[in-house]
C-alpha positions as CSV (number, residue, x, y, z in Angstrom):
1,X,50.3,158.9,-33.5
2,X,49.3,160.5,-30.5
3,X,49.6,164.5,-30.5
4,X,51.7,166.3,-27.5
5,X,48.5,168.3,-26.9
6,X,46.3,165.2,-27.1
7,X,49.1,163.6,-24.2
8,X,49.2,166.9,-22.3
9,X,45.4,166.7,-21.9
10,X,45.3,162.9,-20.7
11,X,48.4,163.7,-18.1
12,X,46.4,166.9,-16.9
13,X,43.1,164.9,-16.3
14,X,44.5,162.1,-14.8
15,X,47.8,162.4,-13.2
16,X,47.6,166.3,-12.5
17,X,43.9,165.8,-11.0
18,X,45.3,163.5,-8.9
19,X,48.3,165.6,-7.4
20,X,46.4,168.7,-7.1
21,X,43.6,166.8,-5.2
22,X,46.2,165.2,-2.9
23,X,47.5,168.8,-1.9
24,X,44.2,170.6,-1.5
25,X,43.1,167.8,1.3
26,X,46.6,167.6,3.1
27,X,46.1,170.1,5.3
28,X,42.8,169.4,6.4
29,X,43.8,165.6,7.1
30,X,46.9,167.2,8.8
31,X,45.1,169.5,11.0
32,X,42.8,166.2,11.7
33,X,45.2,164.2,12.9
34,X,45.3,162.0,10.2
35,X,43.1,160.5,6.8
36,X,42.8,158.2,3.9
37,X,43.1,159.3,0.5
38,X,42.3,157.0,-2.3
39,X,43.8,157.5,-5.8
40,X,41.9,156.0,-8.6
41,X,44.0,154.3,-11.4
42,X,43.5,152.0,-13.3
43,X,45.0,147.8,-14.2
44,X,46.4,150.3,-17.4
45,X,48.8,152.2,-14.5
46,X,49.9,148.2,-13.9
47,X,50.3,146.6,-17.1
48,X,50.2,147.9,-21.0
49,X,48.2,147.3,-23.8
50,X,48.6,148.0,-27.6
51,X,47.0,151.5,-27.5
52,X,46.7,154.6,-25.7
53,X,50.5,155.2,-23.8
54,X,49.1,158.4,-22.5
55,X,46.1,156.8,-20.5
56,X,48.9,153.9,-19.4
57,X,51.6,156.7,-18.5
58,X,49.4,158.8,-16.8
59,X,47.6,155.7,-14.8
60,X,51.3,154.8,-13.6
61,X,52.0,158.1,-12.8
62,X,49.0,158.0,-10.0
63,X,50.1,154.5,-9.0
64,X,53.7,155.7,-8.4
65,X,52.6,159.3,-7.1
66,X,50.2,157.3,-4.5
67,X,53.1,155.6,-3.0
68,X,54.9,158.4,-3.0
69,X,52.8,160.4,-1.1
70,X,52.3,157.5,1.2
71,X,55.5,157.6,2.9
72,X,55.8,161.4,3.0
73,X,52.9,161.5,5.0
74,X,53.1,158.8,6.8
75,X,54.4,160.2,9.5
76,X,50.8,162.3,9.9
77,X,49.0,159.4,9.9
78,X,47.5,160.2,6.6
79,X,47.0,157.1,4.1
80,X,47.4,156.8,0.7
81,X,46.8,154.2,-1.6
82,X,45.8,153.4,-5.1
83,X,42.6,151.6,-6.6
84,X,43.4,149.8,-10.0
85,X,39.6,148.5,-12.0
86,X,39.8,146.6,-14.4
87,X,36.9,146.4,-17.4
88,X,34.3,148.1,-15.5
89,X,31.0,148.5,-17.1
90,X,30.0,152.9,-16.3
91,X,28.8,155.5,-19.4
92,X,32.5,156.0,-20.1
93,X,33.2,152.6,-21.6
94,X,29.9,151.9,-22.9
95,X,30.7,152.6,-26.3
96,X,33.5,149.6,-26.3
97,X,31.1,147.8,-24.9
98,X,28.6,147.8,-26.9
99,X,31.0,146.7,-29.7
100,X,30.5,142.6,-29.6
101,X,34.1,142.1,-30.9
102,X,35.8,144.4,-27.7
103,X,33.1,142.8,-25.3
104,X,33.8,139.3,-26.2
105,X,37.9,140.0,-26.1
106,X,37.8,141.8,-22.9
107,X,35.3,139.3,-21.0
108,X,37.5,136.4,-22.3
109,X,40.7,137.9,-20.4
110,X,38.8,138.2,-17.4
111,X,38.8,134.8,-15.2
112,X,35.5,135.5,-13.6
113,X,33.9,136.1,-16.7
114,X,32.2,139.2,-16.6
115,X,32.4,143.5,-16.5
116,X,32.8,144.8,-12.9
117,X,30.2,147.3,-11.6
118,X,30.9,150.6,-9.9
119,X,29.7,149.3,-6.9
120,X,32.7,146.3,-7.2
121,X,34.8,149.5,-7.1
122,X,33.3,151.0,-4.5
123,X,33.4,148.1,-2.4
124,X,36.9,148.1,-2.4
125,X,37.5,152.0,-2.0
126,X,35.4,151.6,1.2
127,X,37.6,149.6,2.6
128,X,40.3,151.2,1.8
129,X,38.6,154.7,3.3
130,X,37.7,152.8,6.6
131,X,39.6,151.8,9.8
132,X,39.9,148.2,9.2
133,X,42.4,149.3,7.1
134,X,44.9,151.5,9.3
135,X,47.8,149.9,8.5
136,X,46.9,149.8,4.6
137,X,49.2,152.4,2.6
138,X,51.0,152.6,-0.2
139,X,49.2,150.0,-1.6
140,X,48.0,149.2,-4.9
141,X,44.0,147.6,-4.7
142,X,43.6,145.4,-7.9
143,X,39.4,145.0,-8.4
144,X,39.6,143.2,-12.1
145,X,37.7,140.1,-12.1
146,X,41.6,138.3,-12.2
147,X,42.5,139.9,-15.1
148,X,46.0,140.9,-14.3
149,X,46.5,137.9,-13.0
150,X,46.8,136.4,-16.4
């Protein structure tokens, strides 16, 4: 049902943002000596639903494009690695959540019960930025209350 505009724009917002952010800080990190990028995604890049293959395609894509970029610049000591939310509660997904019926269903597939908070997400992305996590790359950080682990 989904348009090939309406799939162009998702792809360019999330999977093209991605890439053309990765290449714009790559030579700075390089002339550095070294960095940690951190690629949002999303537990959609990770597992499907039953809507939305454009928002799921174009999640994967940053998972696989984050590993990717991982080992070609590994070598300068540059880190990449992708963060994966699950049902986060932000402006964005407000609107679902205000619905009782998409509450209640996505709460109920999430072991620990309750929306994650930007700072959850943050949480982890600090890690992932800091140097307790030097030899972190190429990994995929799942913050979703256990929900893909269903």
């Amino acid at each position: 049902e989904q348009t090939l505009a309406q799939w162009n724009e998702v792809m360019e917002i999330n999977a093209t943002g991605v890439f053309l952010g990765t290449k714009a800080v790559i030579p700075a990190m390089q002339k550095a000596g070294g960095g940690s990028i951190i690629n949002i995604s999303s537990i959609c890049g990770i597992v499907g639903s039953h809507a939305n293959a454009a928002y799921h395609a174009s999640k994967g894509a940053v998972r696989i494009f984050s590993k990717a970029a991982a080992i070609q610049y590994a070598p300068d000591r540059i880190r990449v690695n992708s963060v994966h939310p699950g049902f986060v509660d932000t402006p964005m997904t407000k609107p679902g959540h205000s619905n009782p019926d998409v509450a209640k269903s996505r709460i109920e597939v999430t072991p620990l019960g309750r929306f994650g908070t930007p700072t959850d997400i943050a949480m982890g992305c600090l890690y992932l930025a800091s140097d307790e996590a030097s030899w972190v790359t190429g990994s995929e950080l799942v913050i979703d209350g256990g929900m893909t682990a269903n």
